[in-house]
C-alpha positions in Angstrom: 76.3 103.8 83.3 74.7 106.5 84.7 72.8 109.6 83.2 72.6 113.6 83.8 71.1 116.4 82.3 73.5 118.6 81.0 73.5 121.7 82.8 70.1 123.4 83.4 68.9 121.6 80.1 66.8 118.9 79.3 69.3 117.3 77.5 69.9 113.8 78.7 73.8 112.6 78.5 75.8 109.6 79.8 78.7 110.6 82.6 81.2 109.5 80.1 81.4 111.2 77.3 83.2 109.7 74.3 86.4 112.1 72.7 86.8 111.1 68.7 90.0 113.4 67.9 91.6 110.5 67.7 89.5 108.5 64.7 90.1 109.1 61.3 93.7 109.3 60.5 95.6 112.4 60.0 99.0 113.8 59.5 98.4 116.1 62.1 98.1 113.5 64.6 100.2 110.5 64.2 99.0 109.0 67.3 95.1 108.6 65.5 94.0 105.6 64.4 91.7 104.8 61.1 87.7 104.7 60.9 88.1 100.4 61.1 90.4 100.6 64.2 88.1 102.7 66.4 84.8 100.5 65.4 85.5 98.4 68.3 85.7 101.5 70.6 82.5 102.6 69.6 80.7 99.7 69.7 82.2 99.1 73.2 81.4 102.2 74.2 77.7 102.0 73.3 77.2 98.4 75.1 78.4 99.9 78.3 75.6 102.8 78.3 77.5 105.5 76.8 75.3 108.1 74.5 77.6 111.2 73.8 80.3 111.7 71.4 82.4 115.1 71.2 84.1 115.4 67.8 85.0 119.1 66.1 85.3 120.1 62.7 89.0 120.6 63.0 89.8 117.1 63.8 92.4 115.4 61.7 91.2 117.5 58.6 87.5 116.6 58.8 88.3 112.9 59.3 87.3 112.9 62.7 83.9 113.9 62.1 83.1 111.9 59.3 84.3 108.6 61.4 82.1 110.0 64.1 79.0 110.2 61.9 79.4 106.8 60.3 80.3 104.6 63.4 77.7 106.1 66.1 75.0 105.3 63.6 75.9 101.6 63.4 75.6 101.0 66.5 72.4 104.3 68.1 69.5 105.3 65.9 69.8 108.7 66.2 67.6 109.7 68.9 69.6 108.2 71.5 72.7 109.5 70.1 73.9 112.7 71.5 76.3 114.6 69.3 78.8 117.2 69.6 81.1 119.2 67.6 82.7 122.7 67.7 83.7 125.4 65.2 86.0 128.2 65.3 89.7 127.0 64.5 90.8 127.8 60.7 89.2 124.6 58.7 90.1 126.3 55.3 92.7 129.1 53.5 91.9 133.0 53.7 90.9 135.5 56.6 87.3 133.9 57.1 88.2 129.8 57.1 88.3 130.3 61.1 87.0 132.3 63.9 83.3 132.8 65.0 81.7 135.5 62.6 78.7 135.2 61.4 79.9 134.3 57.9 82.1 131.3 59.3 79.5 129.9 61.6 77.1 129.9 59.2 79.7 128.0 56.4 81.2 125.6 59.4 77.6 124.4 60.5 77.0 123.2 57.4 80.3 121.7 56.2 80.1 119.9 60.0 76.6 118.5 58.8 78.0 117.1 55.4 80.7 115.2 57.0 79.0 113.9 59.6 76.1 113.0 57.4 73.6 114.6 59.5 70.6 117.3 59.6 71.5 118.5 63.1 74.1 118.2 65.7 72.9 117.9 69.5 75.6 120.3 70.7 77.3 123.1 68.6 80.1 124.7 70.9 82.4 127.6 70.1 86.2 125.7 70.3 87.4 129.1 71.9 86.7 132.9 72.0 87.1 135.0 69.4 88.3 138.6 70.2 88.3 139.9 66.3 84.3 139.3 66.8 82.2 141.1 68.9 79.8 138.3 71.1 76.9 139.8 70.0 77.5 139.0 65.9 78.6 135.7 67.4 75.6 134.5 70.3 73.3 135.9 67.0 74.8 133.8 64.6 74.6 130.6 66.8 71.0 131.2 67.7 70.3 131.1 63.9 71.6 127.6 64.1 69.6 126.6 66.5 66.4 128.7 64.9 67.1 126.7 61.6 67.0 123.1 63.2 71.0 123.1 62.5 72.1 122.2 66.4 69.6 121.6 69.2 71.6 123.0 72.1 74.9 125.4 72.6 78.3 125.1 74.2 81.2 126.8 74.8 85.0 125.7 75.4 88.5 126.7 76.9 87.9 131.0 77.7 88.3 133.4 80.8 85.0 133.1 83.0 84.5 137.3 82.3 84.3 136.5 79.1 81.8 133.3 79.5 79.8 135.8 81.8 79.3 138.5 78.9 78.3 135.6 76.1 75.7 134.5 78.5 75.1 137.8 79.4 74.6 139.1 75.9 72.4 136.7 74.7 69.7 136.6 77.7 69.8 140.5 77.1 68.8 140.0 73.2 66.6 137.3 74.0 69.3 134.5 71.9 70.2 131.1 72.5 72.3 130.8 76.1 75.2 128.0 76.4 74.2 125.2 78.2 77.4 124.0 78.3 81.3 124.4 79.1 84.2 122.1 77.8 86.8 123.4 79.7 90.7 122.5 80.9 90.3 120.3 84.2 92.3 117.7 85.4 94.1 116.5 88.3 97.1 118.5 87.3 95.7 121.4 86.0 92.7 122.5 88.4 92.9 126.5 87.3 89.3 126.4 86.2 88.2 125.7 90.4 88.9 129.4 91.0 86.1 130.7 89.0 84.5 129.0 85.9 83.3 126.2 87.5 81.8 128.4 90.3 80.2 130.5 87.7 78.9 127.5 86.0 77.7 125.8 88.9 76.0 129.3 89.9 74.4 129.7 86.5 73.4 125.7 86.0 75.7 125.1 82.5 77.0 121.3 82.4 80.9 121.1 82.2 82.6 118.6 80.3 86.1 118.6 80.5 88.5 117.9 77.8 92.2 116.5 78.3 90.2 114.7 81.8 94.0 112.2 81.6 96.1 115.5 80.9 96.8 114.1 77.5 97.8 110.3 79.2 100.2 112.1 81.1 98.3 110.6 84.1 98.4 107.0 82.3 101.5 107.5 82.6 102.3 107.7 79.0 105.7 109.7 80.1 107.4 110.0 83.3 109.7 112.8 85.5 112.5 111.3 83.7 111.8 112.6 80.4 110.7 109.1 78.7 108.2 108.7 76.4 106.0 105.8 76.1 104.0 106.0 73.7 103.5 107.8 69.8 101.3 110.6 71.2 103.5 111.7 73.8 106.5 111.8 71.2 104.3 114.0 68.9 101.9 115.7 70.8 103.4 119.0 71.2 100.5 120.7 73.1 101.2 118.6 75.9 104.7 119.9 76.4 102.8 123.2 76.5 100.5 122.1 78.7 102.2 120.2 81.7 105.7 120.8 82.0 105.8 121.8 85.7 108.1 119.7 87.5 105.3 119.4 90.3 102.9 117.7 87.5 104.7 114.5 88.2 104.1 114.6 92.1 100.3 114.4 91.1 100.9 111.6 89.2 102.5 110.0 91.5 99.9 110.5 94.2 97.6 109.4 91.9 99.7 105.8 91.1 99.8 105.4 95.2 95.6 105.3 95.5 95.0 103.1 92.6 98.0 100.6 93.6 96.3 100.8 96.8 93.0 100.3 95.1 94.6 97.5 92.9 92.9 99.4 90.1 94.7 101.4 86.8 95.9 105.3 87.5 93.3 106.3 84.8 90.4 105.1 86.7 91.5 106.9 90.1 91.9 110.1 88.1 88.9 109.8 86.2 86.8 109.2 89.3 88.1 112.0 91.1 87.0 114.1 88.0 83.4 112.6 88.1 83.5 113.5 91.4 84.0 116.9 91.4 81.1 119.5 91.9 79.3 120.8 89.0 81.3 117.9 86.6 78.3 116.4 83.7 80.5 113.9 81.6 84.3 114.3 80.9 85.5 113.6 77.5 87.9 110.7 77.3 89.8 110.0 74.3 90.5 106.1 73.4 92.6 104.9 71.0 92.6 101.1 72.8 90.1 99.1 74.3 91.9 98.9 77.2 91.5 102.9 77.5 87.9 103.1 77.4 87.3 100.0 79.8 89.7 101.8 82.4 86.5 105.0 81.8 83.7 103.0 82.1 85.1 101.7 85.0 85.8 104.9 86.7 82.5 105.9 86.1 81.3 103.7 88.7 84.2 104.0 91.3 83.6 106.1 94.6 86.7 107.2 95.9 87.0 108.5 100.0 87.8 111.6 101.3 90.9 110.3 102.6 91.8 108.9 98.7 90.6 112.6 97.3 92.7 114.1 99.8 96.0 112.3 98.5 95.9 113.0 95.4 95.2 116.7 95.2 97.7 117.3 98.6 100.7 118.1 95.4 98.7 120.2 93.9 100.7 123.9 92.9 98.9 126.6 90.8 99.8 126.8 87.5 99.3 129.9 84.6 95.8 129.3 82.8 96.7 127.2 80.1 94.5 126.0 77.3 93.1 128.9 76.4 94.6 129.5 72.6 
């Protein structure tokens, strides 16, 4: 495994990064599997070098976190750990259970904290933008986090670069607590986010993590061009109709399947290496459900694919809307 400061920041993570949506069971996600089930993964995880582990407060209820809090700490002592969660999408009833005021930041660091049995989280990112709050209540509110010991570095997710540019912007001009990083929407099949965030990111030094690096196992192939679904997240998982449902999607796939059979080597770990590979690109967040998925990571982690390889694979590539935003 190998290591890079995320970002501009001091912060020292592995190039995978470990998802944990999927621990701790949940109506909400039928496809998640229990605390027990995902100690395996974790301890796996950890004996092949990886350090950083992205959980949210929304997860499966709450689940998630508290399954992330108990199972890194079996197997890191918490200065090696580097942990991350988010806040902003509605966690409890009423008009202030969500969002990123400075009442509901201030509530969701410290509910985060409880479940995760923790005194600070490594990386407290803002799940999306919030246009009911102006950025300047928000970047305040975070920095008080960060002032009271709460989380030791900030993060952003899924937004439009402009409005990236003006959080940034807002908090160098108040002297506040800048985002060191951005988890954004990048895949092989969705690669909106070349155009300008990762430009903007790579011009201002913030680390980007990617969520959904597999496009939600579409490229494991967990359903194909003919409409079949092959496993219980992609019968459930909605957001992913949402998300890929361009006909084309499936000729990046395919492309993709052609360079790892010619590799001899899973699709994952062709798509996750392009990924790694890409400019500006700290540690994508890969969700594992199975051994098998998080061997298929570390092992992409260490493949080098050619131009010729690269070239393939994003040859099929058609523009799509910017999705993943809401």
């Amino acid at each position: 495994m190998h290591y890079a400061n995320l970002g501009t920041s001091g912060l020292r993570v592995s190039r995978v990064c470990l998802g944990m949506m999927g621990f701790g069971q949940s109506s909400d996600r039928p496809w998640a599997i229990s605390e027990d089930e995902a100690g395996p993964i974790v301890r796996a995880a950890v004996e092949g070098g990886v350090t950083f582990f992205d959980t949210a407060d929304v997860y499966n209820g709450g689940a998630s976190e508290v399954a992330t809090g108990r199972l890194v700490s079996k197997f890191l002592s918490r200065d090696e750990a580097v942990i991350a969660t988010k806040v902003f999408m509605p966690v409890t009833a009423g008009e202030n259970g969500g969002g990123l005021s400075r009442k509901h930041i201030l509530s969701g660091i410290d509910a985060s904290l409880r479940r995760l049995g923790l005194d600070y989280v490594d990386l407290y990112q803002i799940h999306r933008w919030d246009p009911r709050t102006p950025i300047e209540e928000t970047m305040g509110a975070l920095h008080e986090v960060v002032v009271a010991g709460k989380a030791r570095y900030l993060g952003a997710s899924s937004m439009f670069s402009w409005q990236f540019a003006k959080a940034q912007h807002t908090a160098e001009k108040n002297g506040l607590t800048r985002f060191v990083s951005m988890q954004n929407h990048y895949n092989l099949i969705y690669r909106e986010e070349e155009r300008e965030m990762i430009p903007l990111c790579l011009d201002q030094g913030v680390g980007v993590i990617p969520w959904s690096p597999l496009a939600r196992g579409v490229l494991a192939g967990n359903r194909t061009r003919a409409g079949e679904r092959n496993t219980v997240r992609a019968t459930t998982d909605s957001f992913t109709d949402h998300l890929y449902e361009q006909p084309t999607d499936f000729d990046v796939v395919e492309s993709a399947q052609q360079v790892a059979a010619a590799r001899g080597v899973p699709t994952p770990q062709v798509a996750l290496a392009w990924l790694l590979g890409k400019p500006g690109v700290t540690a994508p967040i890969v969700g594992s459900t199975k051994l098998a998925h998080l061997q298929d990571a570390l092992a992409a982690e260490e493949l080098v694919l050619t131009e010729d390889e690269v070239a393939t694979m994003e040859k099929p590539y058609v523009a799509h809307p910017v999705l993943g935003h809401s």
